[in-house]
Backbone bond lengths (Angstrom), bond angles and torsions (degrees), N, CA, C in turn:
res aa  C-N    CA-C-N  psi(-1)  N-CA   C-N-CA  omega(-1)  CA-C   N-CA-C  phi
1 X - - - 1.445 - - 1.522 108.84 -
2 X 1.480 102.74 145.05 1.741 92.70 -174.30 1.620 89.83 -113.80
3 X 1.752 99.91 164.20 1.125 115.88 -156.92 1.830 99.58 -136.82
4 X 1.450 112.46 143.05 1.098 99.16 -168.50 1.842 118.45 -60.67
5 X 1.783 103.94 155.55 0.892 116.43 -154.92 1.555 154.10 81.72
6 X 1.834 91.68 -9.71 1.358 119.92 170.44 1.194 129.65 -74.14
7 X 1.516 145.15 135.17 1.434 126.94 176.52 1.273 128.71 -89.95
8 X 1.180 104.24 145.46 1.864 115.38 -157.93 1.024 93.68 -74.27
9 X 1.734 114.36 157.12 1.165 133.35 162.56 1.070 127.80 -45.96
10 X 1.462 133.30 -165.00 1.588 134.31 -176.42 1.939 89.60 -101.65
11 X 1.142 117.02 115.02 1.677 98.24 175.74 1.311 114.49 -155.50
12 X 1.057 122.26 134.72 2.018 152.09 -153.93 1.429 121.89 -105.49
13 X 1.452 128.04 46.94 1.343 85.45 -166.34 2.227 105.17 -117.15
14 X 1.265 111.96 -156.06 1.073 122.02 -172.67 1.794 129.85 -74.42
15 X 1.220 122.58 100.58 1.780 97.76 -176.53 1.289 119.79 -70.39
16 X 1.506 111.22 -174.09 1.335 112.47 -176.50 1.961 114.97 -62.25
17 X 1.381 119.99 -8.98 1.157 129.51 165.61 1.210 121.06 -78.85
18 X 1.216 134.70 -5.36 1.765 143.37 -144.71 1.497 111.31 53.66
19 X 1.219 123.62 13.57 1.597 117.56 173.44 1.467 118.46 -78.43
20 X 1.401 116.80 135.70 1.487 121.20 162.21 1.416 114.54 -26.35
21 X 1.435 133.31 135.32 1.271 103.31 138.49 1.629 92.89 -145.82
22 X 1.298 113.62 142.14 1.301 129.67 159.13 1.546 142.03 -67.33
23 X 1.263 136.24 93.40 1.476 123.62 162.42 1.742 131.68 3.56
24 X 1.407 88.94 -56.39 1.580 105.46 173.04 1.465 120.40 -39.17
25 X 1.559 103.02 -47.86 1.115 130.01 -150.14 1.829 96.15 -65.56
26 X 1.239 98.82 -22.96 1.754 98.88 -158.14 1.645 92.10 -119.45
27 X 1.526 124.33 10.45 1.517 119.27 138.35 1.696 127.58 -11.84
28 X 1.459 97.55 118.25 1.464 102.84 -172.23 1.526 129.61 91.81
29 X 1.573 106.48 -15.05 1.338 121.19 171.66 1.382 132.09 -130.04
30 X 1.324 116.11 159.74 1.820 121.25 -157.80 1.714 88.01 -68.45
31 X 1.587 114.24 136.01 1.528 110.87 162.07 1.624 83.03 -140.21
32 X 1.493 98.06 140.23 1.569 124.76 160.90 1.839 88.44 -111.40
33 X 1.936 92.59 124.04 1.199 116.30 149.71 1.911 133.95 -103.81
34 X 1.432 122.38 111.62 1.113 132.97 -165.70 1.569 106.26 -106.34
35 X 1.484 113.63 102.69 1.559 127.58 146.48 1.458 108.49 -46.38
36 X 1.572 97.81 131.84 1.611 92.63 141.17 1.283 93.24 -170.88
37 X 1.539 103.88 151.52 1.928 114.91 160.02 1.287 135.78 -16.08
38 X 1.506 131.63 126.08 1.503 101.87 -178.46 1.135 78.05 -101.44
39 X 1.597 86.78 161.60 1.630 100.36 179.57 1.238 84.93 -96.37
């Protein structure tokens, strides 16, 4: 479990378009990531 201030993993996943997008990509800046169910 990560805890604030910790650095995120390496992680890949899909947008709401089916496009790649990478973690990396947003290096250097605050990202909140939100799970949820697809319906």
């Amino acid at each position: 479990m990560l805890v604030s201030g910790d650095r995120a993993p390496a992680l890949g996943l899909l947008d709401q378009d089916g496009h790649k997008v990478s973690l990396s990509s947003y290096k250097g800046r605050r990202v909140l990531l939100y799970f949820y169910p697809k319906a």
